[in-house]
N, C-alpha and C positions, 0 to 999 in steps of 0.2 A: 252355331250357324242358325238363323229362322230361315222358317218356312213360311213362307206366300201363298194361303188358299182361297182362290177365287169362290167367295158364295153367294155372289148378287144377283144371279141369273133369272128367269121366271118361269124355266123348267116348264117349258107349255105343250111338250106331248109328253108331259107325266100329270096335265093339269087334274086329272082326277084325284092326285095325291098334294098337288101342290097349290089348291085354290084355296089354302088358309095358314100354310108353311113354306118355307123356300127349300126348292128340292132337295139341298144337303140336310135337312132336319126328316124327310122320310128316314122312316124306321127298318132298322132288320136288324130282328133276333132283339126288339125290346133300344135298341140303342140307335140314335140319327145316325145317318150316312156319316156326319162329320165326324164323328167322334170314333169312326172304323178307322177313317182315315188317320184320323192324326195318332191313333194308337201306332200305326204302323210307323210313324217317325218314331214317335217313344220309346218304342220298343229298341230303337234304333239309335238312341241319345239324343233324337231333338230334342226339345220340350220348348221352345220360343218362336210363337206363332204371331203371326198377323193375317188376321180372315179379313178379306173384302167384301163388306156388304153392300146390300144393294136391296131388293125385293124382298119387303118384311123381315129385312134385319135385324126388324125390334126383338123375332121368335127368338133369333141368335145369342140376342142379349142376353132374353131373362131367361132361358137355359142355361147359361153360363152363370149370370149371377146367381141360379140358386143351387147351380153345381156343386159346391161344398154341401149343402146341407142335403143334397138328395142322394150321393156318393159315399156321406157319414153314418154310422152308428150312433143314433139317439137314446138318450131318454130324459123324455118328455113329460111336466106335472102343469097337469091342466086343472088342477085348483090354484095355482101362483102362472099360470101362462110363462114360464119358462123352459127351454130347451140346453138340453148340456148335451157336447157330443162325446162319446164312446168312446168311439175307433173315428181315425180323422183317414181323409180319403188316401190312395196311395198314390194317386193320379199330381203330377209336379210340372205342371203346366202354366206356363205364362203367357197370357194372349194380349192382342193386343185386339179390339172389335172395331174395326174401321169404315165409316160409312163413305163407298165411294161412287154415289150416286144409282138413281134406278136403273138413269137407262143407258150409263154406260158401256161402254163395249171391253173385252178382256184386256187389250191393251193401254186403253181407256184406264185400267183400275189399276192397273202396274203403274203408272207413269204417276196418278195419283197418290201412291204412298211415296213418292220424291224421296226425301231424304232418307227414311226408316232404309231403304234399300241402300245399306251404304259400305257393303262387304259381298263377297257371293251369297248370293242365296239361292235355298232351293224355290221354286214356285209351282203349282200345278190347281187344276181345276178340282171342284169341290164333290166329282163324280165318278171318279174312278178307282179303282180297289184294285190295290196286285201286291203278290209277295217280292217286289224289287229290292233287290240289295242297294241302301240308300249309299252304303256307306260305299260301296264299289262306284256307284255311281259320282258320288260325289270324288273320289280320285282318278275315274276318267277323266272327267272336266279337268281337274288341276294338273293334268299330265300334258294337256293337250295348248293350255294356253289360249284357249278359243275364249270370246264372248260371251256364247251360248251353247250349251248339251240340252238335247232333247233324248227324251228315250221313246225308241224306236220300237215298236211290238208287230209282230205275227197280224196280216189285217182281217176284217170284214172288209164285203165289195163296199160298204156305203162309206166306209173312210179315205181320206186324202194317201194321197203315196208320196212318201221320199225317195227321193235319188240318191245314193251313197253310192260313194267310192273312197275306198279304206277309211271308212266311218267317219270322213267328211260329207255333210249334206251339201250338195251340186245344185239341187230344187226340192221347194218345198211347196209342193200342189197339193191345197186343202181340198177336200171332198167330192175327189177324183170318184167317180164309178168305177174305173177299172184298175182298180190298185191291186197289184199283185207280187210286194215286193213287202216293203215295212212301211206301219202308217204311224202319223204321231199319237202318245200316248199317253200323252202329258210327262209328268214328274220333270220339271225342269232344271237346271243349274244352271244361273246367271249371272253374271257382271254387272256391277251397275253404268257401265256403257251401254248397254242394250236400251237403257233410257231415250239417247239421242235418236235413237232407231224408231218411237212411237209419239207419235205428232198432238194426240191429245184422245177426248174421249170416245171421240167417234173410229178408234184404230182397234181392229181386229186384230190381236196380238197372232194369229195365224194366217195371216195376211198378209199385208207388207211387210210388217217388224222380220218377222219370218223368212220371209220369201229376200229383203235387202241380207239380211246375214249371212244367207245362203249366197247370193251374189258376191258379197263380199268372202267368201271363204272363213267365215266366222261363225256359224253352225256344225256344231260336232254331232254326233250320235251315238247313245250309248246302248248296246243290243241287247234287250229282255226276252230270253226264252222261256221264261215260267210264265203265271197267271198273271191275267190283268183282265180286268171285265169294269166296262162304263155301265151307267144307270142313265140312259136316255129316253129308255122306252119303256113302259107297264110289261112287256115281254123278258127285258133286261132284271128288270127290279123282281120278278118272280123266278127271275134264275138265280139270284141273290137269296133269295129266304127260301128258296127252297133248298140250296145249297147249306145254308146256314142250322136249318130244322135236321138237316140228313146229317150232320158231320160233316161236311165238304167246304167248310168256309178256307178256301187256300190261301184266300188273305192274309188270315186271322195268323199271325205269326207269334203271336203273345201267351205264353200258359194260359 
């Protein structure tokens, strides 16, 4: 099964960190955002990705294409300028870097990978870190028969709230103030139905797409009570590495 990670965004109240990177390439504990994330599919038997770029995409790139050799065990003779690797990475990841415009919107960049979306997949934003069981997750959806599963987390006031009832979403109101029940949390599991549902680039996948599947009784929810922490804010991002410097990465699911 791939995973769909949205990295196009322009991360503009992290702009202190993100005015020469795109916010999934900040750092914690030496490693991008991205590469926390996708460890936690890995670890989990993904390994077939497709990133959506958008804002300095190109960082995305040439981190990745020099991923093999920064990841390897060299050694290096700089009288003949050639390089032999050692030990080869352990990392078995197959990406796909997809440029789906700047100033697309999220649902904007799902609709733009068209066909590649042609089985479920999992999809979720290029900012969020939690120790979710992917793989429970992903046999909620299949149990359920729905469109779309969203996973549902424990809120902050400044997130949207869902309405469930028996882990059917009823409504889905994005960036409610007074959410006091579950807010979205990304990691999604989708249909490629959910296509018909996003009109083109200018669609907030939390939005309409969202909000019609809930009308329609085709939004599930699948409930995470462990960790999960976004990187929205320079507030957020220093509970990350600080978490990370202390021992406390509850992400990090990986040895």
């Amino acid at each position: 099964m791939k995973v769909v990670i949205l990295a196009g965004g322009y991360g503009t109240r992290l702009s202190e960190e993100t005015s020469l990177i795109p916010k999934p390439m900040i750092e914690i504990g030496g490693r991008p955002l991205l590469w926390h994330l996708m460890k936690i599919f890995s670890t989990q038997g993904y390994n077939e990705f497709i990133v959506a770029l958008g804002y300095k995409g190109n960082v995305i790139k040439q981190y990745f294409l020099n991923f093999p050799q920064i990841e390897a065990d060299l050694t290096i003779d700089l009288a003949n300028g050639t390089a032999r690797k050692i030990k080869k990475s352990e990392v078995e990841w197959k990406i796909d870097l997809i440029d789906t415009g700047t100033d697309t919107m999220t649902g904007g960049r799902l609709k733009r990978l068209g066909e590649r979306i042609d089985g479920t997949t999992l999809f979720t934003y290029g900012d969020g870190l939690s120790n979710i069981d992917v793989n429970d997750l992903v046999a909620f959806h299949r149990s359920h028969g729905k469109l779309a599963t969203v996973t549902a987390v424990p809120p902050t006031p400044r997130f949207g709230l869902l309405q469930l009832k028996d882990s059917q979403v009823t409504a889905f109101n994005e960036k409610r103030n007074n959410a006091t029940d579950w807010i979205n949390g990304g990691y999604f599991v989708v249909e490629p139905g959910v296509m018909d549902y996003i009109d083109g680039d200018d669609t907030s996948w939390e939005r309409t797409p969202c909000e019609r599947l809930a009308r329609d009784g085709q939004l599930m929810a699948y409930k995470h009570h462990g960790y999960w922490q976004c990187v929205d804010t320079l507030h957020e991002l220093r509970l990350l590495r600080d978490a990370w410097n202390g021992g406390q990465a509850h992400w990090k699911i990986w040895p």
